[in-house]
Phi, psi and omega in degrees: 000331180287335179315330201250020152256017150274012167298295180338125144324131156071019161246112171295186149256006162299295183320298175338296169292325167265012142282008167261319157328328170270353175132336234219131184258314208233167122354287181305284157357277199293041198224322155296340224255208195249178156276353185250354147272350172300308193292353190267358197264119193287140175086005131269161177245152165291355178293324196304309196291281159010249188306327154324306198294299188291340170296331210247335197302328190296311201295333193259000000 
């Protein structure tokens, strides 16, 4: 199920596993969340949560 946040720049698959580990199932989900909750995901940096956030920020 974590496979498909490695569509994301610069989500592997560890991050990949660990935002499916923090909880967040879909694309969709994380697409909601802020950077300072991405960033609150142990074994994320804020830089990381940066760019997700700005990964879904293109798309719309």
């Amino acid at each position: 199920m974590s496979d498909q946040f490695t569509e994301i720049k610069y989500v592997g698959e560890h991050r990949a596993d660990v935002l499916s580990q923090a909880g967040y199932t879909s694309l969709e989900e994380l697409s909601q969340a802020t950077k300072q909750e991405v960033a609150s995901v142990d074994g994320l940096d804020e830089a990381i949560a940066e760019r997700i956030v700005h990964h879904f920020e293109k798309e719309r």
